[in-house]
C-alpha positions as CSV (number, residue, x, y, z in Angstrom):
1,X,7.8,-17.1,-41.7
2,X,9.2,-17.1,-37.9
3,X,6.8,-16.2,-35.5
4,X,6.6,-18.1,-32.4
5,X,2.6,-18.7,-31.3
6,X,2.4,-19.7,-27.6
7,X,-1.1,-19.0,-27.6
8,X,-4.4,-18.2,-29.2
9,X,-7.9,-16.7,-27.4
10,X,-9.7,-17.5,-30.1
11,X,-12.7,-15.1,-28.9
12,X,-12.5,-11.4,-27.6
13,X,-14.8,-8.6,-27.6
14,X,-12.4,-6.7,-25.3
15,X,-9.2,-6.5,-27.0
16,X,-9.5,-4.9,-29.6
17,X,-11.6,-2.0,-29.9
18,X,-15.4,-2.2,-31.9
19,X,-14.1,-5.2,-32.8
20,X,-15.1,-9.1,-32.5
21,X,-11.3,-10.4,-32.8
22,X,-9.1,-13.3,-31.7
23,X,-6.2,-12.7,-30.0
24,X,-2.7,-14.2,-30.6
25,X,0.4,-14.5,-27.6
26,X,3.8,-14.4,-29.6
27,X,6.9,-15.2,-27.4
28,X,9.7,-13.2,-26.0
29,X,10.0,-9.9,-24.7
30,X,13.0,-7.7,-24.1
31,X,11.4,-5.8,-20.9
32,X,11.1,-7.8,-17.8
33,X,8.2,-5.9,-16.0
34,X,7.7,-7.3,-12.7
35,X,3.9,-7.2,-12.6
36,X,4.0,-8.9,-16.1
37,X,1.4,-11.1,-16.6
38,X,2.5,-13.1,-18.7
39,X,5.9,-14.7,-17.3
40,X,5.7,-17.8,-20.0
41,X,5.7,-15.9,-22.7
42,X,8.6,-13.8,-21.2
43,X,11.0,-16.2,-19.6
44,X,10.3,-19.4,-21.8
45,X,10.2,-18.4,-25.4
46,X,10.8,-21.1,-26.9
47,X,8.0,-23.5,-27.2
48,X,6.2,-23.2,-29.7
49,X,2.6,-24.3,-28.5
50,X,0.4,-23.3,-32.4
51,X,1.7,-24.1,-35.7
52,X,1.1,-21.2,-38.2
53,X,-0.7,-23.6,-40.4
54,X,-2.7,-24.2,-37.6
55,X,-3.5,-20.7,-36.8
56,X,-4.4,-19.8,-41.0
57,X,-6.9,-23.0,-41.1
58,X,-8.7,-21.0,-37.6
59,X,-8.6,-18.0,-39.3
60,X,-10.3,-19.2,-42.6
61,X,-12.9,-20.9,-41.3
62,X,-13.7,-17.9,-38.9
63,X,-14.2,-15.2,-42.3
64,X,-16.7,-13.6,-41.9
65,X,-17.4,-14.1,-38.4
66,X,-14.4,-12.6,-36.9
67,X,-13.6,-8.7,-37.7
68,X,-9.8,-8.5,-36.7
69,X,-6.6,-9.9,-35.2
70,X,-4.9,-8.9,-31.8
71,X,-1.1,-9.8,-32.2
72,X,0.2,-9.5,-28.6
73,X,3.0,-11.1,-26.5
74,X,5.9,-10.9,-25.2
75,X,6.5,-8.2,-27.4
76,X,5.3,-9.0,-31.1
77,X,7.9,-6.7,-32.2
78,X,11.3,-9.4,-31.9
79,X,9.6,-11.7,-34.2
80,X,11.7,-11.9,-37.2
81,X,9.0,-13.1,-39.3
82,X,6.2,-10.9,-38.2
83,X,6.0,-8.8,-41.5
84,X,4.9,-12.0,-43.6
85,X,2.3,-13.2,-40.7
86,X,0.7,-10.3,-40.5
87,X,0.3,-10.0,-44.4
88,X,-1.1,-13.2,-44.7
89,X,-3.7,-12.5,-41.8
90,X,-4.3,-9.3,-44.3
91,X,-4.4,-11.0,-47.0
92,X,-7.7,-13.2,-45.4
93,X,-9.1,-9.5,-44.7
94,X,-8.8,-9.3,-41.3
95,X,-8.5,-6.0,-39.4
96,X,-4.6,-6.1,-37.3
97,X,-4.2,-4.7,-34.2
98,X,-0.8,-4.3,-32.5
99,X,0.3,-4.3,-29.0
100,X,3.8,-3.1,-28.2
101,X,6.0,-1.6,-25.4
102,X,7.3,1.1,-28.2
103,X,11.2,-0.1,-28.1
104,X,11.1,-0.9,-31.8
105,X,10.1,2.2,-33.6
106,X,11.3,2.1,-37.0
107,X,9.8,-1.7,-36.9
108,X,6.3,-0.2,-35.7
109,X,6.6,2.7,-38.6
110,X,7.2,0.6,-41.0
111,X,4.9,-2.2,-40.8
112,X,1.9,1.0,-40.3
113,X,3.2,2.6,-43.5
114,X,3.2,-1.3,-45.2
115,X,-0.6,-0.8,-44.5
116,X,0.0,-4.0,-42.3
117,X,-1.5,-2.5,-38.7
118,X,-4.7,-0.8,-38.6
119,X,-4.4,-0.1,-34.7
120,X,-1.7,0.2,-32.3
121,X,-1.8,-0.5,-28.7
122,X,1.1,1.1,-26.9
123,X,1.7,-0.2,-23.0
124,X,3.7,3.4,-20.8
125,X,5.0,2.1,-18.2
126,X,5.6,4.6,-16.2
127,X,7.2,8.3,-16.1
128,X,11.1,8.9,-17.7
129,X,12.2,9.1,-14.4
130,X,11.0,5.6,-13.2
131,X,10.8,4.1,-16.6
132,X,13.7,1.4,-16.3
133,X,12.7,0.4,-12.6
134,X,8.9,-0.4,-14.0
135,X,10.5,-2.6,-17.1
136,X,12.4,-4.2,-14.7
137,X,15.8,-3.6,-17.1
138,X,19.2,-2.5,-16.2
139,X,20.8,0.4,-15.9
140,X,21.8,1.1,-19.1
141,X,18.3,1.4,-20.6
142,X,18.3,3.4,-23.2
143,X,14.5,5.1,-23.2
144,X,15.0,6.8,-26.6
145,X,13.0,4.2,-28.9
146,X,10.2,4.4,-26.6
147,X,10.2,8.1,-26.7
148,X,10.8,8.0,-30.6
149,X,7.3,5.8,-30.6
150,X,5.4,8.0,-28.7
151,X,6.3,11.1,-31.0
152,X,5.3,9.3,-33.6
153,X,1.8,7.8,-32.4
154,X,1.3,11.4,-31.6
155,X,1.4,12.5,-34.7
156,X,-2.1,10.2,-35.4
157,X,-0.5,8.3,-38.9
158,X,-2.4,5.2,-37.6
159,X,-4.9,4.7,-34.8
160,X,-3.9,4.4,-31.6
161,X,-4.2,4.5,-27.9
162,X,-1.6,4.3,-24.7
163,X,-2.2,2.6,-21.5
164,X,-0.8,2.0,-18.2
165,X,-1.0,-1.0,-15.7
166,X,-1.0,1.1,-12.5
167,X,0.5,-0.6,-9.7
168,X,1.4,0.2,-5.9
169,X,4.7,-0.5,-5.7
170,X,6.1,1.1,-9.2
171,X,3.3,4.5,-9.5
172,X,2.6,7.7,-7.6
173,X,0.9,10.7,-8.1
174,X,3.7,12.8,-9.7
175,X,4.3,9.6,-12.2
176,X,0.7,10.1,-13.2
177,X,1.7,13.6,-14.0
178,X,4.5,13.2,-15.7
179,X,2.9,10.4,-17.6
180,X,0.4,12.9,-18.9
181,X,2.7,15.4,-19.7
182,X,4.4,12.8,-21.9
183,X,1.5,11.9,-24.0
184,X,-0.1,15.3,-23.9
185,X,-2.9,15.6,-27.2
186,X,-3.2,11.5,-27.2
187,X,-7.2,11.0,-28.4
188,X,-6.6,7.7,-26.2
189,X,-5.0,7.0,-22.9
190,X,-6.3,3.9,-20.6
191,X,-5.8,3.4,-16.8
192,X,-6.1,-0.6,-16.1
193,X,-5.0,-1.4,-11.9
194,X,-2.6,-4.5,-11.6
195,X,-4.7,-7.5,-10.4
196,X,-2.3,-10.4,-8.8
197,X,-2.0,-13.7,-10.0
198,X,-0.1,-16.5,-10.2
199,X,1.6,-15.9,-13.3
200,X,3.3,-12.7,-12.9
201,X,7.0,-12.2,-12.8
202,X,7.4,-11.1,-9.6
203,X,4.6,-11.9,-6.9
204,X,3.6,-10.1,-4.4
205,X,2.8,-6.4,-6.0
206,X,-0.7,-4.4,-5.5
207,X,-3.3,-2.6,-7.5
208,X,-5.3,0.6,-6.7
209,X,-8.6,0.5,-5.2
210,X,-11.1,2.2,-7.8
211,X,-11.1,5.6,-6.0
212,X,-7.7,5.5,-6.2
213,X,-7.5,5.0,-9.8
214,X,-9.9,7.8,-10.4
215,X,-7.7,10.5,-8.4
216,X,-4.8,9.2,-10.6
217,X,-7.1,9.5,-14.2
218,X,-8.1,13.2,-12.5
219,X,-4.1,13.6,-12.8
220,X,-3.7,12.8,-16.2
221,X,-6.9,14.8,-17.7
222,X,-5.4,18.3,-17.9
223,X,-3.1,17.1,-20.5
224,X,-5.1,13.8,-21.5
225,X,-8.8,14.7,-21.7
226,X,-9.9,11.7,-23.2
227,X,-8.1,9.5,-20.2
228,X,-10.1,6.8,-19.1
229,X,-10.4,4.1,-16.8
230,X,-10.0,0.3,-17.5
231,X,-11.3,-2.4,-15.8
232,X,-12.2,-0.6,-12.6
């Protein structure tokens, strides 16, 4: 089993929805979004900070006190041996959720229909159009996968929801739009605004003030009634 833990909240009533969960930071990521949190885990791979042994032992003695498992990253997605992890952590009886940036679909599809996810989070960056600039990824970005995961969350096989770290620089109104019409019918869509810290990829980017946020989520509810906001 190959999956690289660089990190492990071993509390969170946020992260996973109706859910008391720990959450779990896997590294490496093929996007290199510029308001990324979480530039370790991006840039520097490689070091392994949790054993899995170390992890399992957390996870037995927390039965019965924890409800599920956030698998987050980097993008969980590269991890060669992420199949096996997540069927042990099912094999304690833990609820899986999944976060993912949606460039691995036939990975994602399978490991749902394996019965090995019971939730998927899904990050949009941002509209087709502005897509590669937002994941920070060169010009020959192929936007396909993502598009190919989207159709397929749409079609509700597992549950789901999409969301989008709104930032200055990268969105505008007709992003929100086209954002919207993307995901049309989804029962979930989250607006969070970028907050600045120390350890994004690229410093010196912006959020939205919370008015602001609420013009853009007014944007998004003719195709997205269910949009909400996040953190604001």
């Amino acid at each position: 089993m190959k999956v690289n833990i660089q990190g492990l909240q071993k509390l969170t009533l946020l992260d996973y929805p109706g859910k008391v969960a720990c959450t779990v930071f896997t590294g490496g990521c093929n996007f290199r979004c510029p308001f990324c949190h979480n530039r370790d885990l991006v840039l520097s791979p490689d070091s392994q900070e949790i054993s899995a042994d170390d992890f399992f032992a957390f996870l037995k003695k927390r039965t019965g006190i924890l409800d599920g498992v956030c698998i987050t990253g980097g993008e969980p997605l590269l991890c060669p041996g992420l199949e096996d992890f997540l069927s042990r952590i099912r094999a304690l009886g833990y609820q899986i959720k999944l976060d993912t940036n949606g460039s691995f679909p036939d990975r994602l599809q399978s490991l749902a229909e394996k019965g090995l996810i019971d939730y998927i989070a899904m990050d949009i960056k941002n509209s087709p159009k502005r897509y590669r600039e937002t994941a920070g990824l060169p010009e020959n970005f192929d936007l396909g996968p993502v598009l190919h995961s989207i159709s397929w969350l749409l079609q509700n096989s597992v549950p789901y929801e999409f969301r989008t770290t709104v930032v200055r620089e990268f969105h505008r109104p007709e992003d929100m739009i086209a954002i919207g019409q993307l995901i049309q019918g989804a029962p979930r869509y989250y607006l969070q605004s970028f907050v600045a810290a120390d350890t994004v990829i690229c410093p010196g980017l912006h959020g939205l003030s919370s008015e602001e946020m609420e013009a853009y989520r007014q944007l998004v509810l003719p195709y997205v009634p269910g949009a909400q906001l996040r953190g604001v």
